[in-house]
C-alpha positions as CSV (number, residue, x, y, z in Angstrom):
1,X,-97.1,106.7,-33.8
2,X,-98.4,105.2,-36.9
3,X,-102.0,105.7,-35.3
4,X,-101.3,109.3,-35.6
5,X,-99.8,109.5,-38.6
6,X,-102.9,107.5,-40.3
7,X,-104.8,110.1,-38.3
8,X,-103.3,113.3,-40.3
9,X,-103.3,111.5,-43.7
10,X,-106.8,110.9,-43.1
11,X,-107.4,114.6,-42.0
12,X,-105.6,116.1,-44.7
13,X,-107.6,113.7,-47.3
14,X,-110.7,115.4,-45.7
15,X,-110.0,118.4,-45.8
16,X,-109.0,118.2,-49.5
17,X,-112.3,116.7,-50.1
18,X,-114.0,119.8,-48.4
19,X,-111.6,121.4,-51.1
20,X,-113.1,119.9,-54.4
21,X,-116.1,121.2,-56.1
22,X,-119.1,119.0,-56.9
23,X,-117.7,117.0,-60.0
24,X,-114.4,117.0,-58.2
25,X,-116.1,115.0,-55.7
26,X,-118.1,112.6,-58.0
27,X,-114.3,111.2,-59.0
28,X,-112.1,111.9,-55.4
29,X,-111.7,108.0,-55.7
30,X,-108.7,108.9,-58.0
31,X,-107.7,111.7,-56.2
32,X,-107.1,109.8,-53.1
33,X,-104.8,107.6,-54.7
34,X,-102.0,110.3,-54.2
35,X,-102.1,109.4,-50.5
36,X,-102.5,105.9,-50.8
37,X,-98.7,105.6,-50.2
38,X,-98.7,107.1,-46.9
39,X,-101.0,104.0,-46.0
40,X,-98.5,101.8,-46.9
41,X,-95.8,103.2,-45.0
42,X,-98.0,103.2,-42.1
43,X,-98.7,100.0,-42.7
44,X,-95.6,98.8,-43.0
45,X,-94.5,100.6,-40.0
46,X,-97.5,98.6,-37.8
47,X,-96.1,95.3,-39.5
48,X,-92.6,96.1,-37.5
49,X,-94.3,96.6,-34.5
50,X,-96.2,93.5,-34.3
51,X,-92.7,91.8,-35.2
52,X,-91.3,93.9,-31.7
53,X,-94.3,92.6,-29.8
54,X,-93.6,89.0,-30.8
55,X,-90.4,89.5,-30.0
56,X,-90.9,91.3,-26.3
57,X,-93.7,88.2,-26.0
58,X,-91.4,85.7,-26.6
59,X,-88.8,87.3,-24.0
60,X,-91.5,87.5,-21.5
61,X,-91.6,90.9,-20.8
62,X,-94.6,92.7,-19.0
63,X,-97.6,91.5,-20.4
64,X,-99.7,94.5,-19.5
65,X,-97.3,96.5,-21.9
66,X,-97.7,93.7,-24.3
67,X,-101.3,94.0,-24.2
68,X,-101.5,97.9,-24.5
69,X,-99.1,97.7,-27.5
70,X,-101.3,95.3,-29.7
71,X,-104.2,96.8,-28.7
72,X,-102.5,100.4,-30.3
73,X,-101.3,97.9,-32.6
74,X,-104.3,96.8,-34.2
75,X,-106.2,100.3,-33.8
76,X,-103.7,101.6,-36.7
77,X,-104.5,98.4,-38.7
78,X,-107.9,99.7,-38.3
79,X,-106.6,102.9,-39.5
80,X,-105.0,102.0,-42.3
81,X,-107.8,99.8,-43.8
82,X,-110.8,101.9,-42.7
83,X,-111.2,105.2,-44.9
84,X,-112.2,107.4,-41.9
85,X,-111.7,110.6,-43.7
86,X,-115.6,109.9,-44.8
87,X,-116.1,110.1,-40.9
88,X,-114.5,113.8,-40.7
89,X,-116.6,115.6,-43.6
């Protein structure tokens, strides 16, 4: 879920970049800052589901499922951190 929601912040920061004129663009540092608390959310959100995962670990549940979930897991760390908007122009 987080994954996706890093996803559409990232799209919407692109397409407000496709948006912006030329000196717009020379300072859309600033302008991203707007979104920059979506990242947290999702970040914090990626935080709680590591904390599950320990937990489901430590009760010894499947560890395929395990697995697959830090796996997703660390994909919307990736997300977070990563500025893949620059990807989508």
């Amino acid at each position: 879920m987080s994954s996706i929601g890093s996803l559409i912040v990232n799209f919407k920061i692109a397409s407000d970049f496709r948006l912006t004129d030329g000196k717009g663009r020379l300072l859309y540092g600033l302008i991203e800052l707007k979104y920059i608390h979506y990242h947290y959310i999702i970040f914090i959100v990626s935080l709680i589901s590591l904390g599950v995962i320990i937990i489901a670990k430590r009760k010894k549940e499947n560890n395929y499922m395990i697995l697959l979930a830090l796996i997703i897991t660390f994909i919307s760390f990736l997300f977070v951190f990563l500025k893949l908007w620059r990807l989508m122009v």
